[in-house]
N, C-alpha and C positions, 0 to 999 in steps of 0.2 A: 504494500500500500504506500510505501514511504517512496517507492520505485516511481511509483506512478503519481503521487500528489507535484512529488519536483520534477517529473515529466511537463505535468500540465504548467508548473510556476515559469521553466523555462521559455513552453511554449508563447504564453502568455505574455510574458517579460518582453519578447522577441518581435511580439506582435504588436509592442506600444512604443518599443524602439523606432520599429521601421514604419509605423503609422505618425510620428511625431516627424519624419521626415517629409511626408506629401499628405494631402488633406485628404484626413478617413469621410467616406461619406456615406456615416452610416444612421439606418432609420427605418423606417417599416416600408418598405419598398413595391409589396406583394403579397399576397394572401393565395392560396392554391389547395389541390387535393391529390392523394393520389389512391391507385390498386397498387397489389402486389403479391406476387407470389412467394412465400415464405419458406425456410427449412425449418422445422419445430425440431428438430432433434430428432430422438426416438420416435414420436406418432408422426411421420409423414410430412407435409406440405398444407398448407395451409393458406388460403385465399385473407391477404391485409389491406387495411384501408388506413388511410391515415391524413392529418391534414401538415400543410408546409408553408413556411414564412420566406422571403428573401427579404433579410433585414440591412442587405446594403453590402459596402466594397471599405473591408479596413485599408486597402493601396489597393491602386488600382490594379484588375483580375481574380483579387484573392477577396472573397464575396462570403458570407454569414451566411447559410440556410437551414436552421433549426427546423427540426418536425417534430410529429407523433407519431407512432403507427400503434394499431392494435390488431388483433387477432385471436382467435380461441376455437379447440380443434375437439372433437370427442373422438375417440377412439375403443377400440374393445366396447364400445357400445355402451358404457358408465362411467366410463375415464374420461376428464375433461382438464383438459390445459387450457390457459390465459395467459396473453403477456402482452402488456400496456409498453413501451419504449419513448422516450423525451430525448430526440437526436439534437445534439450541438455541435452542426456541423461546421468546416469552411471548405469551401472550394476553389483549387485555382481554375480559372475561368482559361483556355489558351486562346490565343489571337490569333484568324484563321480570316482568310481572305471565300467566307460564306456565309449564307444565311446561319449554318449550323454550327454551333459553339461546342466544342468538346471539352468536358471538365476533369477533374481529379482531385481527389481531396481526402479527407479523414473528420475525424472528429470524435469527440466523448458521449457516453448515452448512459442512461439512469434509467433500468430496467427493473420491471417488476414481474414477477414471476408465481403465478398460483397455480396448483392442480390438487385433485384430487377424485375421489370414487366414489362409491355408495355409501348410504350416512353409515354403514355398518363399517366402513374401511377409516381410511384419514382423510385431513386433506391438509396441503401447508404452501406456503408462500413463501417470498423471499424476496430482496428489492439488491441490489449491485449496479456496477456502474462496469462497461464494455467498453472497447476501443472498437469504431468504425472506419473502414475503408472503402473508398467509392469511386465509382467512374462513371462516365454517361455522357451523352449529350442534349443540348436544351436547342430548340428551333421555334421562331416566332410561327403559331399558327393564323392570325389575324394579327390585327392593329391593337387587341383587347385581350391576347391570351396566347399566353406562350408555353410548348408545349417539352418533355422532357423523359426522359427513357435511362434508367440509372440501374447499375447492378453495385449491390450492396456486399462487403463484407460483415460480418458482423457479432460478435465474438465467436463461440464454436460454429456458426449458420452463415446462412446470405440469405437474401432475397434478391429479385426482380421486380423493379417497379415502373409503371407510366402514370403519367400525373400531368397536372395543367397551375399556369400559375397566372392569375389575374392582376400584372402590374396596376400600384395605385400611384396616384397622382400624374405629372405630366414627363 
């Protein structure tokens, strides 16, 4: 844990360094949604949904986009998994002479984790924090809504996701 809290301090640290150099422009940017197909571990695959923020560019390319996802999977026909995720992502955005923007990034996530059986079995919980790996690309689909396609790492899992993000303001 000590591994990983001065992980993030450095990251952090690094990221106020080289935003103190060119102007961060950051703010609520976007509001969006997306699917996705999930690895649940042991029970299979599981269909997510989640919503997603672009909250701006700490330097220019390298861009803020926290989510949520959720999911919840029965199996063996009484067994039932949950798991709620709050992703803090960033992504470097690459600079490409297209419409279509291809991204990469990482990021920290605060995972909660329930399952459990029939009331005659258990059931238990658990909340942790994951490191996130991501790639993808975003392409404007209108003047109003710009569209995205992203494969997730995501601690022992991944998923696939598509999603839509409705820029706010001008």
């Amino acid at each position: 844990m000590k591994r990983f809290m001065g992980l993030t301090a450095a990251v952090l640290g690094l990221v106020s360094v080289v935003s103190g150099a060119q102007a961060a422009d950051i703010g609520f940017k976007g509001i969006g949604g997306h699917l996705a197909i999930s690895d649940t571990g042991g029970a299979g695959s599981a269909i997510a949904f989640g919503a997603n923020a672009d909250m701006g560019e700490f330097i220019p390319h390298l861009a803020f986009h926290p989510s949520v996802t959720y999911w919840s999977k029965t199996y063996h026909s009484d067994w039932k998994i949950t798991q709620v995720r709050l992703n803090g992502d960033v992504r470097y955005e690459f600079s490409v002479n297209s419409r279509i923007t291809p991204y990469a990034g990482g990021g920290l996530a605060l995972v909660h984790l329930s399952w459990g059986g029939p009331a005659y079995y258990y059931s238990a919980s658990g909340t942790g924090a994951e490191i996130n790996l991501l790639g993808g690309a975003s392409v404007p689909l209108s003047g109003k809504v710009d569209g995205f396609s992203e494969l997730r790492i995501e601690g022992g899992g991944f998923n696939i996701s598509v999603g839509a993000t409705m820029p706010l303001g001008s």
